[in-house]
C-alpha positions as CSV (number, residue, x, y, z in Angstrom):
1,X,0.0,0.0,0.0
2,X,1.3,3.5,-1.0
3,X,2.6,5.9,1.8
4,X,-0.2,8.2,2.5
5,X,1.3,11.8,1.8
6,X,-0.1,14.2,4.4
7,X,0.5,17.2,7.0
8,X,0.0,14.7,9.8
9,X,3.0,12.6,7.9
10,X,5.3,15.3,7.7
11,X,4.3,16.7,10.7
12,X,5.6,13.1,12.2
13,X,8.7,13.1,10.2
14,X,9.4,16.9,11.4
15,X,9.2,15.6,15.3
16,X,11.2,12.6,15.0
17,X,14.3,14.4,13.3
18,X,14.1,17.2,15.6
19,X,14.6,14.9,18.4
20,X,16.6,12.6,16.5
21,X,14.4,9.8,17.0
22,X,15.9,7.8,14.5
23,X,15.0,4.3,15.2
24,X,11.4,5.5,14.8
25,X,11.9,7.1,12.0
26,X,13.7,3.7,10.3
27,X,10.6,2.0,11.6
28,X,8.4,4.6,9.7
29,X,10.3,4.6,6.2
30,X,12.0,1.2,5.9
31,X,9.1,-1.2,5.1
32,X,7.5,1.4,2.2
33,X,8.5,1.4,-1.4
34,X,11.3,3.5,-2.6
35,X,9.3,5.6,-4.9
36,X,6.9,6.6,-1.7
37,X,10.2,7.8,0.3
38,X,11.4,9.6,-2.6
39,X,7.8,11.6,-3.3
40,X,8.0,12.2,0.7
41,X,11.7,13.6,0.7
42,X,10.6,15.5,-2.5
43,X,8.3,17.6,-0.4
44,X,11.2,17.8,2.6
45,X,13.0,20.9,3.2
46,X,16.5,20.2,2.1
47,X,18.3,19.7,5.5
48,X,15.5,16.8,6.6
49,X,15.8,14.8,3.4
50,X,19.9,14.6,3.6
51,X,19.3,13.8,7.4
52,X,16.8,10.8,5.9
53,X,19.2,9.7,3.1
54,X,22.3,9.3,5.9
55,X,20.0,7.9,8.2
56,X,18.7,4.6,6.1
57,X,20.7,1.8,4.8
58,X,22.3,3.0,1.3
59,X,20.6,0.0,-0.3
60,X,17.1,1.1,-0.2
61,X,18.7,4.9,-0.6
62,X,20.8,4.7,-3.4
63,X,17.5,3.5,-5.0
64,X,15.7,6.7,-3.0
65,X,18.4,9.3,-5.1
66,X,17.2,7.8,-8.2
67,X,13.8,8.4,-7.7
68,X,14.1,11.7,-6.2
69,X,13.5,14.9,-8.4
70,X,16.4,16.2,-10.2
71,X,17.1,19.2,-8.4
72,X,16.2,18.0,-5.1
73,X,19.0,15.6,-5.5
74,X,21.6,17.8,-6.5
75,X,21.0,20.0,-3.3
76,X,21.0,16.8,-1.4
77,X,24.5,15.6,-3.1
78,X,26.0,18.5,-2.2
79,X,25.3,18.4,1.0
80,X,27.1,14.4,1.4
81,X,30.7,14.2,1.4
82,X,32.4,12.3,-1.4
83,X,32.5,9.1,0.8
84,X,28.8,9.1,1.2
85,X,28.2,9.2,-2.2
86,X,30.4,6.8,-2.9
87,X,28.9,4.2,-0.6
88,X,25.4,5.2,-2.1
89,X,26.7,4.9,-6.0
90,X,28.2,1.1,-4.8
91,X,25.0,-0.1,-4.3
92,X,23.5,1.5,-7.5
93,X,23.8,-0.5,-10.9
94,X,26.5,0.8,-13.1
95,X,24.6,2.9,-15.9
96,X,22.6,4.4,-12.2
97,X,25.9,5.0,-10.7
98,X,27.2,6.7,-14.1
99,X,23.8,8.9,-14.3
100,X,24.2,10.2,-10.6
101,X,28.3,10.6,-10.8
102,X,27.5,12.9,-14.1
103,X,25.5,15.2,-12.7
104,X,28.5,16.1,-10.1
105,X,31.1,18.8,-11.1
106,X,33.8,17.6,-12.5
107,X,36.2,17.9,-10.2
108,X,33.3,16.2,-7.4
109,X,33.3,13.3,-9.7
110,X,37.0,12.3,-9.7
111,X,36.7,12.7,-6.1
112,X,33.4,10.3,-5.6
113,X,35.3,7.9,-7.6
114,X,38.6,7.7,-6.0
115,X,36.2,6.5,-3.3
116,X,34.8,3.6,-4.7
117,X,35.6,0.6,-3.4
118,X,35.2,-2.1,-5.8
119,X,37.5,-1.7,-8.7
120,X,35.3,-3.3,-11.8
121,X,32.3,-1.7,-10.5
122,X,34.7,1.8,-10.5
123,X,36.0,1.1,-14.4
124,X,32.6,0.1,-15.7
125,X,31.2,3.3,-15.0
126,X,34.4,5.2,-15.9
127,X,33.7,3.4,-19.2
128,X,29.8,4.8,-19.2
129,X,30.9,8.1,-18.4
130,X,33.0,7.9,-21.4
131,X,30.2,7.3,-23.7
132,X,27.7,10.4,-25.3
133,X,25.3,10.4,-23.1
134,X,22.4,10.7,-25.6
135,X,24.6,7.3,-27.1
136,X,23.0,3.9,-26.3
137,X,26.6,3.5,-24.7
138,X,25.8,6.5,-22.2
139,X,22.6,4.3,-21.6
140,X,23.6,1.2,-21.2
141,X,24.4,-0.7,-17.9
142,X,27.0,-3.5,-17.7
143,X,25.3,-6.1,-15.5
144,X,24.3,-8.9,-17.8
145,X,24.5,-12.5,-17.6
146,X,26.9,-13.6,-20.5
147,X,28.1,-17.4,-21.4
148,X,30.5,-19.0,-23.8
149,X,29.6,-20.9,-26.6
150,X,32.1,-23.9,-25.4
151,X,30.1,-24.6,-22.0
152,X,28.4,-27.2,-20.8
153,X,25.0,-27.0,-19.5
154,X,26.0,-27.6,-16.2
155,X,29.3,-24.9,-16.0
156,X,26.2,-22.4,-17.8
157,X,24.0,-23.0,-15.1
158,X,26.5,-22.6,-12.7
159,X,28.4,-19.6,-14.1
160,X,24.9,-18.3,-14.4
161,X,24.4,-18.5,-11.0
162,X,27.0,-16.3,-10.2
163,X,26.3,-13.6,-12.6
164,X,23.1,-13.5,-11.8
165,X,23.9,-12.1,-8.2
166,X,25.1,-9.2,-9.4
167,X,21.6,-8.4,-11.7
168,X,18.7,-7.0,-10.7
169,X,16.5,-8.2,-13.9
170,X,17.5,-11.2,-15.8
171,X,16.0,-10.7,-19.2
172,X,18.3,-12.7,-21.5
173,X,21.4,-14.9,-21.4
174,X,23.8,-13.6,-24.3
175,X,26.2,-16.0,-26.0
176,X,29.6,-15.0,-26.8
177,X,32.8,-16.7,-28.4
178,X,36.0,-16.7,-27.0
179,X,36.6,-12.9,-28.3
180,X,33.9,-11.9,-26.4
181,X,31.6,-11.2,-29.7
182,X,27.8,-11.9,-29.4
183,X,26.9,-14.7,-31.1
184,X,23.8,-15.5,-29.7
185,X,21.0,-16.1,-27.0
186,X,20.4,-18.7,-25.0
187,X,16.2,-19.5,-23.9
188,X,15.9,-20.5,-20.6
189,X,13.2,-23.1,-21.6
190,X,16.0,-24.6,-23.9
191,X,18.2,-24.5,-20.8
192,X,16.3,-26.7,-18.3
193,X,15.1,-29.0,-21.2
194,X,19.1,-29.6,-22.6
195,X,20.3,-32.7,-21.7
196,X,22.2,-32.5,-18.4
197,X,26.4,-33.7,-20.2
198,X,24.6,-31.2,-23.7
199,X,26.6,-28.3,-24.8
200,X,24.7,-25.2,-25.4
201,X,26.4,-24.8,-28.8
202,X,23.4,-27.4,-29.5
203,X,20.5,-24.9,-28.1
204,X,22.0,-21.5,-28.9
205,X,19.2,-19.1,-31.2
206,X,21.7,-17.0,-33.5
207,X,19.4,-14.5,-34.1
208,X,19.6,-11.5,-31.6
209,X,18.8,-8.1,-32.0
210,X,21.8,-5.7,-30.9
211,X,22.6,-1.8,-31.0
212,X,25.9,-0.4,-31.6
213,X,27.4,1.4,-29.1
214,X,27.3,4.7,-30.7
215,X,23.8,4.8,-31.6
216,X,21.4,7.5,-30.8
217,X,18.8,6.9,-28.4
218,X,15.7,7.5,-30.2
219,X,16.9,4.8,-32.6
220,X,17.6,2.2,-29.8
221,X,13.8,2.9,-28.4
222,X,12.2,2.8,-31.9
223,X,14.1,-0.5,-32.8
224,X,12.6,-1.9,-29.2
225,X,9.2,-0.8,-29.7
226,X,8.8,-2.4,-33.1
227,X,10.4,-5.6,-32.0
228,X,8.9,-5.4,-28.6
229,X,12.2,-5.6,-26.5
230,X,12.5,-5.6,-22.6
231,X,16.0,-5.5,-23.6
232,X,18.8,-5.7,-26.2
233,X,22.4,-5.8,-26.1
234,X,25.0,-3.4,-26.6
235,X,28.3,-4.1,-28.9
236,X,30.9,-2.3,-30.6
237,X,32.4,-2.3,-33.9
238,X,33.2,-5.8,-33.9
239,X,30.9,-7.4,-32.4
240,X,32.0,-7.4,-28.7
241,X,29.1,-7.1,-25.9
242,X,30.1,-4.4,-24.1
243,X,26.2,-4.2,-21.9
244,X,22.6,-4.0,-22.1
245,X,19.7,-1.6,-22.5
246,X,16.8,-2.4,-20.6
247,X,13.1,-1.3,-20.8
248,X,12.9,1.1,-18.0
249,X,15.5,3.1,-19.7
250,X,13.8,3.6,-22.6
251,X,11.3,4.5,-21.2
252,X,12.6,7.0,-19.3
253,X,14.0,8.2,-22.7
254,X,10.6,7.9,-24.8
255,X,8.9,10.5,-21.7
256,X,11.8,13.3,-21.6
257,X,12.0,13.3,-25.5
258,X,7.5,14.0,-25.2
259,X,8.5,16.7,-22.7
260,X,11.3,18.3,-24.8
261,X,8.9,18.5,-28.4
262,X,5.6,19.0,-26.3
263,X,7.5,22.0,-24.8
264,X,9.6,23.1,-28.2
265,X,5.9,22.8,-30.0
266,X,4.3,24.8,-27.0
267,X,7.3,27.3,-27.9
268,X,9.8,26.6,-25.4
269,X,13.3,26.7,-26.8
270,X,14.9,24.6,-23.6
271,X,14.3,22.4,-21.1
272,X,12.4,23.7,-18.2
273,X,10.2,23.2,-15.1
274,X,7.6,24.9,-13.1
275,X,9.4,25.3,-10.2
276,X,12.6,26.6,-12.0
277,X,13.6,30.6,-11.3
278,X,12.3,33.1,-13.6
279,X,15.6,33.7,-15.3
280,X,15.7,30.4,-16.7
281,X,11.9,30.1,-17.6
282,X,12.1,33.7,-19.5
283,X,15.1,32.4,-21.4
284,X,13.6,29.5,-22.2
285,X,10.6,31.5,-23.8
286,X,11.6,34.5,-24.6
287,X,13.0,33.6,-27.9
288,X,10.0,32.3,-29.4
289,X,7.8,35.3,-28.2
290,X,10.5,37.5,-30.0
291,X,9.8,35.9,-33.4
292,X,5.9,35.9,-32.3
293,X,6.1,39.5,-31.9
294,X,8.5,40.5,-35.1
295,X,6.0,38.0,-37.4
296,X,2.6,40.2,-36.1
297,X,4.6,43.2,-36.9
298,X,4.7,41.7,-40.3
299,X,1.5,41.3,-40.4
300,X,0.8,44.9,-39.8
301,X,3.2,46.2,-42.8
302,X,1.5,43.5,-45.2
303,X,-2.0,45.3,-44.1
304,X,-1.0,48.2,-44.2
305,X,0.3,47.5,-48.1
306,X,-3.4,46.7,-48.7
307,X,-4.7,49.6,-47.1
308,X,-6.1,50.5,-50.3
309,X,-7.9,47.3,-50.7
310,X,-9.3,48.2,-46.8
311,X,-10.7,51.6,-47.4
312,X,-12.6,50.2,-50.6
313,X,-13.9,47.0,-48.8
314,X,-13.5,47.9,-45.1
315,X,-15.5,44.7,-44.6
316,X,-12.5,42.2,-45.5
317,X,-10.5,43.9,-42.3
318,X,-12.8,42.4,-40.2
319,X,-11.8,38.9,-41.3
320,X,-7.7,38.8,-41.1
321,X,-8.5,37.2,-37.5
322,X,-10.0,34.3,-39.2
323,X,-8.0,34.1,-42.1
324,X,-4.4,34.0,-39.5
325,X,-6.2,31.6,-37.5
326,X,-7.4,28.9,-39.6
327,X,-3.6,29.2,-41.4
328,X,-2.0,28.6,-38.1
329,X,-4.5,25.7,-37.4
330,X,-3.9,24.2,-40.4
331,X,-0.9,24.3,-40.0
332,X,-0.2,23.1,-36.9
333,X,-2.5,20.0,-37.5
334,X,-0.5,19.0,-40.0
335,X,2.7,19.8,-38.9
336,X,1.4,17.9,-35.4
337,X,0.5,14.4,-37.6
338,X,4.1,15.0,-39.5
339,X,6.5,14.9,-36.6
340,X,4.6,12.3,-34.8
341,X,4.7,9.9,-37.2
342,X,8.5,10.9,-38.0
343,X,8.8,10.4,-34.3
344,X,7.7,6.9,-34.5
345,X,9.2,6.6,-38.1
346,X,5.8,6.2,-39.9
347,X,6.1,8.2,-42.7
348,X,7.6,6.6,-45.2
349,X,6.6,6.5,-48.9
350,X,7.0,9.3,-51.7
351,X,6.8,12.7,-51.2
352,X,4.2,13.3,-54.4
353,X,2.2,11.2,-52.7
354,X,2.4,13.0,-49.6
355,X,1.6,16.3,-51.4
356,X,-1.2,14.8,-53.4
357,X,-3.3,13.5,-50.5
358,X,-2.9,16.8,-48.4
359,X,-4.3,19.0,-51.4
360,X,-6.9,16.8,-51.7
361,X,-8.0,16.9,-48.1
362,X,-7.1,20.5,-47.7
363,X,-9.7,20.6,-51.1
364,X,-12.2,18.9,-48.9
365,X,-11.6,20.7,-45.7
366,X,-11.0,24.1,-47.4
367,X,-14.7,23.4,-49.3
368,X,-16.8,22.7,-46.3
369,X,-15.2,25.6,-45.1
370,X,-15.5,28.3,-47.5
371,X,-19.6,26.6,-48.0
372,X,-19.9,27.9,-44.5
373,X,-18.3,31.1,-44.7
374,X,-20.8,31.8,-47.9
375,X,-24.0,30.8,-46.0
376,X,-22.7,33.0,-43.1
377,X,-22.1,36.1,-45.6
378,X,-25.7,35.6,-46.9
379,X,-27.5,35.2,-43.3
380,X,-25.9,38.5,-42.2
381,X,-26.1,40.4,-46.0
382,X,-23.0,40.9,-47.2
383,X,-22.0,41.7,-50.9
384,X,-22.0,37.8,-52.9
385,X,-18.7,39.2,-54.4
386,X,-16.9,39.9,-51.3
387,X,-17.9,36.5,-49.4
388,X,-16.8,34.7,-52.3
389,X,-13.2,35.9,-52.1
390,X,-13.2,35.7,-48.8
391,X,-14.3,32.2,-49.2
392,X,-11.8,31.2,-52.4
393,X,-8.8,32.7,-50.3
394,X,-9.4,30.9,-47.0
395,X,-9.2,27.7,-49.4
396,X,-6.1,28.7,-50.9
397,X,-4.7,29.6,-47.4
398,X,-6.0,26.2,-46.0
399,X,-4.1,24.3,-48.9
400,X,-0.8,26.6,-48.4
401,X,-1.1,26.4,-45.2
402,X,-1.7,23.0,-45.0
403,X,1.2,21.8,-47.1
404,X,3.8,24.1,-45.4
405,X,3.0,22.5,-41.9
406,X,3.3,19.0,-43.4
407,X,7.1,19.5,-45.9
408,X,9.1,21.7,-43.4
409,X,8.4,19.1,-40.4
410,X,10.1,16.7,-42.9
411,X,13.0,18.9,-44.4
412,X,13.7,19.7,-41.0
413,X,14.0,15.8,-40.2
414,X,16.4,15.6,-43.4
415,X,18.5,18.4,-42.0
416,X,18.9,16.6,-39.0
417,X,16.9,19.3,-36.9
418,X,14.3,18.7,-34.5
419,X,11.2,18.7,-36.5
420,X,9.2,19.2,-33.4
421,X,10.1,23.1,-33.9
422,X,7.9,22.8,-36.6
423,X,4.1,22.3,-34.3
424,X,5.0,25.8,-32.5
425,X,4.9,29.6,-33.1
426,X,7.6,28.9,-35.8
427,X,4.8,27.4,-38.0
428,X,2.1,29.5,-36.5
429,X,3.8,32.6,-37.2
430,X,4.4,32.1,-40.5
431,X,1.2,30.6,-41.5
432,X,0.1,33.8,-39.7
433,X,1.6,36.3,-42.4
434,X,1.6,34.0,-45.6
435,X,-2.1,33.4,-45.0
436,X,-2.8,37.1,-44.4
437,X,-1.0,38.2,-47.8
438,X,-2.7,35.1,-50.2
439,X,-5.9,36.7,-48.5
440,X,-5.2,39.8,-49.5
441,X,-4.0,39.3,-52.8
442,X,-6.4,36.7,-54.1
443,X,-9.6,38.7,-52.5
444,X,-7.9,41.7,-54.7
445,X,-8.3,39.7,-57.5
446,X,-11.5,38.4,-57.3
447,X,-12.9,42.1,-56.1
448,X,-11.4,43.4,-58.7
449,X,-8.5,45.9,-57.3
């Protein structure tokens, strides 16, 4: 059962560390989950959480720190000594350990490893640390159980065993040659069935699905959603398993790289929180207001271009709000549809194609539209003439619109750029002032100016 957050908790929590009551206070926290002490410590002032994480058996809170929000643990590092941490990363699994020792300064980290105490578990996450970070090598984790194509069932079982003591998850046995390179997995079913004096040369499945060390993280997750993975294996260049990428990583990928294009589509050019300080938040949007405010200024010099147009039909000023606003949500539909489906590599085919079918439903949507923009013109009186260019322009500005938000998504993707840029006020905007100037200009036309 999850630890009930409440005053009356904390209220507890704030007696028993003021009079240092701290076998209570072991009794209170030690049986509940990990992920119930973090979201209490979260809501700790900073000085009772690092009394909590000092206070519990590094175990459970090594595990604590990796639940814990990101900034709260970085005050709370700072405020253990190089030992502590230490004793906390021991107890972490190495691509954990390598997570927590990279948010340290520099210099912090060479001290925090110096103080390691087991000497693989200190070069494996050198090695990690190594490794981009965004690189399925700066996400892997080196615990795995491994065997050698020359065992017998027996020495596998027992060699497994062993391994297995030092990971958390067994989700495959990988098969490697004397060289160390992958060469297959082994089924556990296969396993128990083999007979007892077999060699698992006899049972071993060739096929396994690897990554290369180097490879960008959104590639590892796609490859593991389409071949639903709970984990694959890491080599390098030759062949050589190096570790392993497991599911909850991923996933912890797949939600940040959400938060990163729902925030660069919402206009936010960084990374940020609600609880960050204002400096950061205004940098963060700032930017993209900027181009918001230089493209309505655009606007503004386009209209004034057509003042002309304005003072003969004063009518058609009243309907630039609608005309902006049905290009920028045109546009950001399809722009939306584009980089989701890059984003979990669906679009594929040619790009005529592409262009043909979103003519053809901006023709459809565009229609319906400009039908209702003629039956409104008629209910309220207005000149035939004029609601038919308004009508004919929206159309044109739905179709231009539409086919913008769906080809600079994708030459975005080509040009290795986050097409995610492409859903916010960078689409919007410009959307914005195309759509106000094919208004303009076709409604001239049609009027007659």
């Amino acid at each position: 059962m999850a630890l009930e957050i409440s005053k009356e908790l904390f209220s507890e929590i704030d007696y028993l560390i003021e009079n240092q009551l701290d076998k209570s206070i072991q009794e209170l926290l030690n049986d509940e989950h990990h992920a119930d002490i973090a979201e209490v410590l979260d809501e700790l002032n900073l000085e009772q959480a690092t009394y909590i994480i000092k206070l519990l058996d590094s175990e459970k809170t090594s595990i604590i720190l990796m639940e814990l929000d990101e900034d709260v643990r970085e005050r709370v590092l700072k405020n253990l000594s190089a030992k502590e941490i230490a004793e906390e990363i021991d107890e972490l699994d190495t691509d954990d350990a390598a997570d927590i020792i990279a948010e340290l300064p520099e210099e912090r980290q060479k001290r925090v490893i110096s103080e390691l105490d087991d000497d693989e578990h200190k070069a494996d996450i050198q090695e990690l640390l190594s490794y981009d970070e965004d690189s399925a090598g700066g996400l892997m984790a080196k615990e795995l159980v491994r065997v050698n194509e020359n065992w017998t069932v027996p020495r596998c079982v027992k060699e497994m065993r062993i391994q297995a003591e030092e990971v958390t998850r067994v989700h495959s046995i990988y098969v490697v040659n004397d060289s160390e390179q992958l060469i297959g997995r082994l089924s556990l079913k296969d396993l128990l069935m083999a007979p007892a004096r077999g060699n698992i040369t006899k049972i071993v499945r060739p096929k396994v699905d690897s990554v290369n060390v180097h490879e960008d993280v959104e590639e590892v997750a796609k490859i593991m959603q389409k071949y639903d993975l709970e984990a694959i294996p890491v080599v390098d260049e030759n062949k050589v398993l190096l570790g392993r990428i497991t599911i909850d990583d991923i996933v912890d990928v797949i939600k940040e790289e959400a938060e990163k294009d729902y925030q660069m589509a919402a206009g936010i050019s960084q990374d940020v929180e609600a609880d960050d300080n204002v400096w950061e938040l205004t940098r963060a949007r700032l930017p993209w207001l900027v181009l918001g405010l230089f493209g309505g200024l655009g606007s503004v010099f386009i209209m004034k271009g057509f003042g002309h147009i304005m003072e003969t039909v004063p009518s058609l000023f009243f309907y630039t709000p609608l005309i902006a606003a049905m290009a920028g949500n045109v546009g950001v539909q399809s722009s939306a549809i584009i980089v989701q489906g890059l984003a979990n590599d669906n679009v594929k085919g040619s790009l005529f194609n592409r262009l043909l079918k979103e003519v053809g439903l901006s023709l459809i949507n565009g229609l319906a539209l400009a039908l209702l923009v003629i039956i409104f013109g008629y209910i309220i009186g207005q000149n035939h003439l004029e609601s038919l260019a308004i009508a004919v322009s929206m159309m044109a500005v739905i179709i231009v619109a539409a086919l913008v938000g769906t080809f600079v998504p994708i030459i975005l993707d080509k040009k290795d750029i986050d097409p995610a840029i492409a859903t916010g006020p960078f689409i919007t905007t410009s959307n914005d002032i195309l759509g106000i100037y094919l208004f303009f200009v076709i409604a001239g036309l049609i009027i007659g100016f």
